[in-house]
N, C-alpha and C positions, 0 to 999 in steps of 0.2 A: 326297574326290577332286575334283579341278577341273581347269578348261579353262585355259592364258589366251590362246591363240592359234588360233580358232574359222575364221580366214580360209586358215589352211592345209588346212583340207578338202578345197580344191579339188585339192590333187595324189593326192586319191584316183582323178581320173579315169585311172590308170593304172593301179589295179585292173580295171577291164573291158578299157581296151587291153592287155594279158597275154594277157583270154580270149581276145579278137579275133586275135591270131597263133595263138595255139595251136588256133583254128576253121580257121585257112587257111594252118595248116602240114601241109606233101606228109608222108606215111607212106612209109616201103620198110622190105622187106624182106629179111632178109639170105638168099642163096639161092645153093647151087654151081652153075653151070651150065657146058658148054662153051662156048668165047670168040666159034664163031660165031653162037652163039644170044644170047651177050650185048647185040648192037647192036639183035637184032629186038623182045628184052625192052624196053629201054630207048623205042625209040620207041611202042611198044603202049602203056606207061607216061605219055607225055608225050602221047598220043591221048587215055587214057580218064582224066587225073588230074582232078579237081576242087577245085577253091582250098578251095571251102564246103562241109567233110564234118562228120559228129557229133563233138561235144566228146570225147573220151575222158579216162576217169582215171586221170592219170600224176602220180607225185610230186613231178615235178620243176615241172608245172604249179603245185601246192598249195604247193609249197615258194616258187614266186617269187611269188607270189599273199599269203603269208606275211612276204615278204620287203618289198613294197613297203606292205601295209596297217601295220607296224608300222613303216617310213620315216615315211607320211602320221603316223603317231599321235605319234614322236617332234618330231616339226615343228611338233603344235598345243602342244607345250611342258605337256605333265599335271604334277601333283604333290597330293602329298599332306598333310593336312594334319596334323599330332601334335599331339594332345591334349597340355595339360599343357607343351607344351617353348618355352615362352616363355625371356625373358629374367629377371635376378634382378630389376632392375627395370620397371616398365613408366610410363612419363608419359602420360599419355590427356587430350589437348589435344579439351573437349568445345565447339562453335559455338555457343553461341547468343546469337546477334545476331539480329537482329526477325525475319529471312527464316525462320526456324527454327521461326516459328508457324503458319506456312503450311500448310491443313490439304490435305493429298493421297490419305488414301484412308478408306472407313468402318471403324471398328473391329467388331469380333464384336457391339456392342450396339446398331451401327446409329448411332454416334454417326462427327461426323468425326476423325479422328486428324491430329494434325500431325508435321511433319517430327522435331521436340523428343522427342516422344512414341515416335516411330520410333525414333530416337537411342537415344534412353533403353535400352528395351528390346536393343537391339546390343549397347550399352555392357556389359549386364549379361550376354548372352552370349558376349560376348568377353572379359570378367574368370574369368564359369565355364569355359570352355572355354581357349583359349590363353594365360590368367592367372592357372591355376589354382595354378600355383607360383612366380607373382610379385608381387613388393610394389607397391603399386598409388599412382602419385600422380594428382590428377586438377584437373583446370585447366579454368576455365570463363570462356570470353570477354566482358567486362562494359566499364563506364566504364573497369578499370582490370582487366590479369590478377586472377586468384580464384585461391588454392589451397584446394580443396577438401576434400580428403584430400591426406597425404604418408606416404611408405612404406608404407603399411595394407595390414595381411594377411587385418585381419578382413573377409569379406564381407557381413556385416549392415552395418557401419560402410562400407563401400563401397557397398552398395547403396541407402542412404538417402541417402546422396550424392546417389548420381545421380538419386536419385526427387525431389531437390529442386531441379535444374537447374528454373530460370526463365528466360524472353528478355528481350534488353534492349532496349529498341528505340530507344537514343542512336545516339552514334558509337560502335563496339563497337572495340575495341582489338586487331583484329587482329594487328599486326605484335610489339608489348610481350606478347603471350602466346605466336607461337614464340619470342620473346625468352628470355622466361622458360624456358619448354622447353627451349630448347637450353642455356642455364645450370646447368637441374637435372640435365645428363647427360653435362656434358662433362668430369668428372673422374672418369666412369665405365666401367668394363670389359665389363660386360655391362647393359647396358641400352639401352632402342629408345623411341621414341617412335611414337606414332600418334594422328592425327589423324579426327574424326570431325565431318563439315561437307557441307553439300548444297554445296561448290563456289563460291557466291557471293561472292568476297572483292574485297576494294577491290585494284585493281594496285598493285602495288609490284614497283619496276624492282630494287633491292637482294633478293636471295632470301638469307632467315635461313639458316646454317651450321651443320650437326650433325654432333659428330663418334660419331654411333651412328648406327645403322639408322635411317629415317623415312619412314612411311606414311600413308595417305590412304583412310578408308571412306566414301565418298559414302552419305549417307543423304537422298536427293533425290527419289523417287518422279517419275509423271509433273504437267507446268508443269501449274500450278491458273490459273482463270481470276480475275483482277484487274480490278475498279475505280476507280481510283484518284483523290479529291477534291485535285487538286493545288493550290488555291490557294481560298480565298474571303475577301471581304470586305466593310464594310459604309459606306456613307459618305453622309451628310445630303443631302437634295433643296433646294431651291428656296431662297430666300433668306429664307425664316423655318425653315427646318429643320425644320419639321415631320413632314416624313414619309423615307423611307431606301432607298436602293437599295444593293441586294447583286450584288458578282459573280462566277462560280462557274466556275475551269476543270477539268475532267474528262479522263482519258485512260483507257483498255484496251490490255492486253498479247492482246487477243481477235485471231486469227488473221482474222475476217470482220466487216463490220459487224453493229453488236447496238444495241439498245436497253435503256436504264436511267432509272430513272423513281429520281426524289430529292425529298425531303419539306424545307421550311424551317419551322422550326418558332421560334418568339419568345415565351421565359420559357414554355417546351414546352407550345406553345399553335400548334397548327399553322397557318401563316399560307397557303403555298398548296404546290401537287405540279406536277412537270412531268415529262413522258416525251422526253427526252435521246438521237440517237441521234448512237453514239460510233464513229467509222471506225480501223481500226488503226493504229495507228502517228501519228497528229494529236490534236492536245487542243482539245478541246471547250470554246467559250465561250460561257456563257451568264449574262443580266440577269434580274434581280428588281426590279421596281419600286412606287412604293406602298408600303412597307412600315410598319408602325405602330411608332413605339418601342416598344425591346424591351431589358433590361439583358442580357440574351444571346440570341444569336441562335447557332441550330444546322441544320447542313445533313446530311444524312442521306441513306444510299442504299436504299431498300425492299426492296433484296433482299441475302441476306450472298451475299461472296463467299470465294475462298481465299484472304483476304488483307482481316482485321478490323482493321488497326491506319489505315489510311488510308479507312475507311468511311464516317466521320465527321467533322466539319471546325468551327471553332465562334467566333464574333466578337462584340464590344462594343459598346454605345449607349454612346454620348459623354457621355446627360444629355438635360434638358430644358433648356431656356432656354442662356443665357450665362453667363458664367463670372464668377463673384462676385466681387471685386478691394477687398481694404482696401488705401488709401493714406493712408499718412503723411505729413505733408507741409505744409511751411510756408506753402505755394502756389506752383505749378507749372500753368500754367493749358497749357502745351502737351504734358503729360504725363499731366494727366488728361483730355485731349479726345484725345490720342492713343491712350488707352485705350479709350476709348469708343467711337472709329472704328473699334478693333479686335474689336468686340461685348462687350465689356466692358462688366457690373454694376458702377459705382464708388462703391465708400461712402468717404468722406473726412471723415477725424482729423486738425485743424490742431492743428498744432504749435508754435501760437503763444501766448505768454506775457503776451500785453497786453491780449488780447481777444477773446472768444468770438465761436464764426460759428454763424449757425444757418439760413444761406442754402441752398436750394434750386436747382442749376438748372433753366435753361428745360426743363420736363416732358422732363428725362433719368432717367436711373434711378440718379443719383448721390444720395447722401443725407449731411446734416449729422450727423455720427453725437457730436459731443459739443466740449467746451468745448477750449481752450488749458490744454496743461498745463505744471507744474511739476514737481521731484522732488516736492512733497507734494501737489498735484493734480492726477490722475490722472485722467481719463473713464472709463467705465465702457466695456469689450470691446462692443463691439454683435452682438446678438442675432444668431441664426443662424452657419452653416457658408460658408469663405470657400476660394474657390479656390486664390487667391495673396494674400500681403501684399508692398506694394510698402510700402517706407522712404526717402524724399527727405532730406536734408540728417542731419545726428548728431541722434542722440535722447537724449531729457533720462533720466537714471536711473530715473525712474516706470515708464516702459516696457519697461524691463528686468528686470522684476521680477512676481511674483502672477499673475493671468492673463494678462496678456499675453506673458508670458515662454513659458505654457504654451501662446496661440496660433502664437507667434514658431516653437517646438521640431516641431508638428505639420502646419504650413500650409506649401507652397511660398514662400519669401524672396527676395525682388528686394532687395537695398540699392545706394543711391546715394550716392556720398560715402562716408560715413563716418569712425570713426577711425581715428586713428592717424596717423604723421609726415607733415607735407606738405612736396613737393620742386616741384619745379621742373617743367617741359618740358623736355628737352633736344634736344627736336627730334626729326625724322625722318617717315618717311611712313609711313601705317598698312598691319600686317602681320598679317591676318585668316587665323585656322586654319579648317579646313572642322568648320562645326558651325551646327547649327540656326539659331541667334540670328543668325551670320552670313550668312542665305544672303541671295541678292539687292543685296549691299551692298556696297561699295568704301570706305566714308570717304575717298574723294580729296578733300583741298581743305579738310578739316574743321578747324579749330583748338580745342586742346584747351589747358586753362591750368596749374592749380595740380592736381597729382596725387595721389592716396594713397598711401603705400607701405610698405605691407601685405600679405602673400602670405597668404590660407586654406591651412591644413592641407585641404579640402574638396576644392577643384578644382584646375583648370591653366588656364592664358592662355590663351584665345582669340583675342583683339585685342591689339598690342603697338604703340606707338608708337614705333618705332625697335628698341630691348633694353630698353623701359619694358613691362612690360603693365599694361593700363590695363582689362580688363575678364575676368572668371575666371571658368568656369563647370562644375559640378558636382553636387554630390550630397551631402551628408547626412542618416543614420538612412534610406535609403531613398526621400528629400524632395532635388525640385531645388533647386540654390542657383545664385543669379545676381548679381554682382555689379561693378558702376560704379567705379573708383576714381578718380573727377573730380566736382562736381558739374557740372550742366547748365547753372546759371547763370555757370560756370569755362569757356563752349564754345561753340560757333555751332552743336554738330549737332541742336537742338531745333528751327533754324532752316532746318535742310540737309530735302529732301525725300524724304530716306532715312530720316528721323526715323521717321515712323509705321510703316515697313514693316521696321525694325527692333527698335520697341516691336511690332510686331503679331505678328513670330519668336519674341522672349521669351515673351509670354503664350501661343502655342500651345505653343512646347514644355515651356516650364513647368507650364502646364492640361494636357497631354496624359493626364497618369495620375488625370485629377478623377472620372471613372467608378469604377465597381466594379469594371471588366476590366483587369486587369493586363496583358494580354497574349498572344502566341502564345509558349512557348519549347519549343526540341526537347525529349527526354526527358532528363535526366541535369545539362543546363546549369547555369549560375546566372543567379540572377535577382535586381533588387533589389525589396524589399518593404520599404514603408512602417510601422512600427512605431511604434507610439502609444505614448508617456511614461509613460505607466501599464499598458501590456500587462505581466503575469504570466505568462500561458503561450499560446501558439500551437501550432497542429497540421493540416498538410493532410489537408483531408477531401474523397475520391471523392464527385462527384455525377452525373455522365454517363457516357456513352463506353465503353468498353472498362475503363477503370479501375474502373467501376459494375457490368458485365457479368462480370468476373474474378472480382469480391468481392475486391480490395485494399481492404485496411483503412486508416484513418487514421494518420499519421503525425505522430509531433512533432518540432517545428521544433527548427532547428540554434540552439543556446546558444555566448554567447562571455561574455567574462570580466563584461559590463557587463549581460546578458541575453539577448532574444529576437537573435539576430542578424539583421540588416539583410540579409547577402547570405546565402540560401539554395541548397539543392540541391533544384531541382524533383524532384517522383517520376519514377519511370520506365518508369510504363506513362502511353501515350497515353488521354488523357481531357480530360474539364473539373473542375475542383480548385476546392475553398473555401477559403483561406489562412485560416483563423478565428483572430480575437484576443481574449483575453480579460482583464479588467481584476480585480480585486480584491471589485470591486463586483456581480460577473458578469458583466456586458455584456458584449457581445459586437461585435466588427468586422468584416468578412467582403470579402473582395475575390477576386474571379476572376480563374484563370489557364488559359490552355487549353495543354495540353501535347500533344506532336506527336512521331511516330516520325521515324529518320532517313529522307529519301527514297531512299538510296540500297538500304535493304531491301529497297524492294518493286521495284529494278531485277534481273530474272532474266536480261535479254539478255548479262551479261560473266559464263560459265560457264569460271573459270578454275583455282581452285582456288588452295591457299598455294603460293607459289614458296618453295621450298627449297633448300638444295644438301646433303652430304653431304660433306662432307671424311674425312680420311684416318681410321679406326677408331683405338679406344683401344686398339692390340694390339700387334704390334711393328712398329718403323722397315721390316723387310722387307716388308711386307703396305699396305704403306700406299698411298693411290693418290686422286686426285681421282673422284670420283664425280656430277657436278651433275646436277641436272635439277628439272624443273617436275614435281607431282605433280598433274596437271588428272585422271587418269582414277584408277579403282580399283583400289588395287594393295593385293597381299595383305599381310596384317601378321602372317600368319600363318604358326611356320617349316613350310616344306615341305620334304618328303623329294622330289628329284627322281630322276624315273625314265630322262632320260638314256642316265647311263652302260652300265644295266643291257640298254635296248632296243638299243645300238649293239656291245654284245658278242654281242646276238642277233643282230644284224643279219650280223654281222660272221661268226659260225658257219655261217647258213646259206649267206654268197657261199661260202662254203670249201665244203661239201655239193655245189654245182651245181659249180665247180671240177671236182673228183672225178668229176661224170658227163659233163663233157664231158671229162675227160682220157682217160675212159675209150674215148671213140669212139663209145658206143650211148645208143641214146633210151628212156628208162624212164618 
């Protein structure tokens, strides 16, 4: 039995207005008298009547008494529910998107239960109960709709299902899973869909079309309190970079102000604690200073709240020192001071065939790393791990070959020049795309001479000199690529004063990934990852966060025809992740990625629910009829027997009874 219109109560107050006439309705009685004694009756009567005498009990009281509480009852719209008289099919469109982990009340073991959890268990007594004779498909909201079960009668096979529902905490697909739903039911006769979701869905001004039944079971309990690490990050102090500041903005969905106290902790080595107090509805910003390098750094809230996927927040040391820079190079004295200006480590490999350098500059941190070569004399790679290789003018075949091929394939690549066909200038002014290496920079005025023309598979033009482009940049195996097709000494712009500040672009965005931190990406995304010539097998491995706390286990990396692939699909529980590579040899490679829920989960203020509509049923042309509407509240999915008809044939009996005692004349 159920309610669904609880607001019609109020016309019961014309159950007591009834008693109220009937307390302050006149009695007479019927009596012969002769006609002169009738006028003296009558005024004795209107002397001694009083409005407010004892309730008496008369039928016709209880009958109307009868008459209006069964008015009020058919008004709150009752109905019943039947066991068993589902549809033949049923599609159960299950949420869960990251909001769905939100824990909202304790279970029997004292443990907290989440929305998912709640779900779950509905789901299962809505299969036993109003699904008890229907084929069951079941659809679960992820990167991409899930079919979970299709047609399944079995309920062990249905119930394991559901006890496997997980949250996703990407961008969740709501609109492609009513998509799917209304697809799996539109060439059907008797089949309903129903939805089970705490409400939280992203707007959509289009509302999906079903032409069956469709409903909506809020499983939302009451708002759990949120705090939420919206933003942190970490970036080098003073001009020798020694030490780091981090900064940290915080929000709550807390109805009053409150206080929260958050821990930063560096290679989980806790570095300091502060107490945060956070006003409703404003975001909190707050500085870390002093900070010691750290290869991760993690910000953390000391107390959980309802809502563990944004608890935690987690950022990258850059390195120590500068960034290491082989160039090649026949000599280039304004390209490797321009590097240097740039904080650039320069080790330099002449490329010259007449004559060995083994010069030093003035106490820079450039170094003569070996003699001029030839295809059959070679220098030896120099020792240590190099951020970037820069390559000035064509390189002799030695260098394309043995290790240096192996350094060429693994180290970010700058070339200059290069081969391949040389054209002309044909003029024009320069037409700079928006990208790193360009920012800050015009090339107005710049003269550029003899061109290469050459296009990488790798990248796409950045810089065009008219419909010439003249500079490409990119990405290989996960590895930036950057590349010149002019030499320097072919140009005035080593001369232009935009020089260094456009070599200074290059090397940061090139160096940006020289760390072990890969990065922030949401859940579910892709990411590119750097893949070492020799890696055999790769696998993300949980080390922090929620993804630690869950017990998600490791995962192995996506394969393509050539091997470990390059572009991956981050996991998709929020955490801090170990991309681990490994070679033949064992060794081992490891770079961090911190991975992050959508923000849009832990927003509870657009309580809307899926817009839908209902078009015309699969039945016949006569019956057919537009039906739309938004399903934001809880509407039954269950068939009900209504009681209606049944209360308005009563209703309708008794006006006929009173009828009858007033046709009759007397008061009963």
């Amino acid at each position: 039995m159920g309610i669904q219109s609880w607001l019609s109560l109020w016309f019961g107050l014309t159950l007591p207005a009834i008693v109220l006439m009937y307390m302050f309705k006149r009695k007479y009685v019927d009596t012969t008298v002769p006609s002169h004694l009738l006028w003296e009756r009558v005024l004795r009567n209107l002397e001694a009547n009083r409005p407010w005498q004892k309730l008496q009990n008369r039928l016709l009281l209880w009958l109307q008494l009868l008459a209006a509480a069964l008015m009020v009852f058919a008004l709150m719209q009752p109905f019943l529910q039947v066991s068993g008289g589902g549809s033949a099919h049923v599609v159960i469109v299950a949420d869960t998107s990251g909001s769905m982990s939100a824990q909202i009340q304790p279970s029997a073991e004292g443990e907290a239960a989440s929305r998912l959890q709640w779900m779950q268990e509905r789901i299962k007594e809505y299969v036993k109960n109003q699904g008890r004779r229907s084929e069951i498909t079941l659809l679960s909201v992820g990167a991409s709709p899930m079919t979970l079960v299709s047609h399944e009668s079995d309920r062990t096979v249905i119930d394991k299902a559901v006890d496997g529902l997980r949250p996703y905490y990407g961008q969740a697909s709501y609109r492609e899973t009513l998509s799917l739903a209304s697809a799996l039911t539109r060439e059907e006769r008797d089949a309903e869909v129903v939805i089970f979701t705490d409400s939280y869905w992203k707007q959509d001004t289009a509302p999906i079309t079903f032409q069956v039944p469709v409903s909506v079971e809020k499983v939302q309990g009451e708002l759990p309190l949120n705090v939420s690490i919206d933003q942190f990050g970490i970036s080098p102090k003073g001009e020798t970079g020694s030490s780091y500041g981090a900064v940290a903005v915080l929000s709550t969905n807390a109805k009053e102000s409150m206080s929260a106290e958050v821990n930063l902790y560096g290679d989980e080595q806790l570095l300091t604690s502060k107490m945060l107090e956070l006003e409703p509805g404003k975001k909190s910003t707050e500085s870390f200073s002093d900070l010691p390098f750290a290869e991760v750094y993690r910000l953390e809230l000391s107390q959980d709240d309802g809502y563990a996927a944004d608890n935690q927040s987690f950022a990258f040391g850059l390195g120590h020192g500068s960034s290491r820079v082989l160039l090649l190079t026949s000599g280039n004295l304004f390209l490797e001071k321009a590097l240097q200006l740039s904080g650039a480590e320069v080790t330099r490999v002449a490329l010259d065939e007449s004559k060995d350098k083994t010069a030093e500059d003035n106490g820079s941190a450039d170094k003569e790393a070996g003699k001029g070569s030839t295809a059959t004399d070679v220098p030896p790679v120099p020792e240590g791990e190099f951020d970037l290789l820069v390559i000035d003018a064509d390189v002799p075949e030695g260098f394309k070959q043995g290790k240096w091929a192996e350094l060429a394939a693994k180290t970010p690549l700058w070339t200059i020049g290069g081969e391949g066909a040389k054209v002309g200038n044909q003029g024009g002014h320069a037409v700079l795309s928006k990208h790193p290496v360009t920012a800050y920079v015009t090339l107005s005025g710049v003269y550029f001479g003899t061109l290469v023309e050459q296009a990488p598979a790798w990248g796409e033009p950045v810089i065009k000199l008219g419909d010439q482009p003249i500079v490409y940049a990119g990405s290989e195996n996960g590895r930036p690529r950057l590349s010149f097709h002019f030499l320097l000494q072919d140009s005035d712009l080593p001369l232009s004063p935009e020089f260094p500040v456009m070599v200074s672009n290059a090397l940061e965005w090139m160096t940006s990934g020289k760390g072990s931190g890969l990065g922030r990406y949401m859940a579910g995304a892709q990411a590119d990852i750097p893949i070492a010539a020799d890696t055999v097998a790769a696998k993300w491995v949980p080390t922090s966060g929620l993804a630690l706390t869950g017990g998600i286990p490791a995962a192995e990396a996506l394969r393509n025809e050539q091997g470990i692939s390059p572009v991956q699909l981050v996991p998709e529980y929020p955490g801090l992740y170990a991309f681990e590579q490994q070679n033949e040899a064992g060794e081992k490679l490891r770079f961090w990625l911190a991975v992050t829920a959508d923000p849009y989960e832990a927003d509870w203020s657009n309580d809307q629910g899926p817009v839908v509509s209902q078009a015309a049923p699969n039945l016949d042309e006569s019956e057919a009829g537009e039906h739309a509407g938004t399903s934001g509240s809880n509407e039954t999915a269950n068939r009900a027997g209504s009681l209606m008809p049944w209360l308005a044939v009563l209703a309708l009996a008794v006006i006929a009874a009173e009828w009858g005692v007033y046709q009759r004349g007397r008061s009963i």
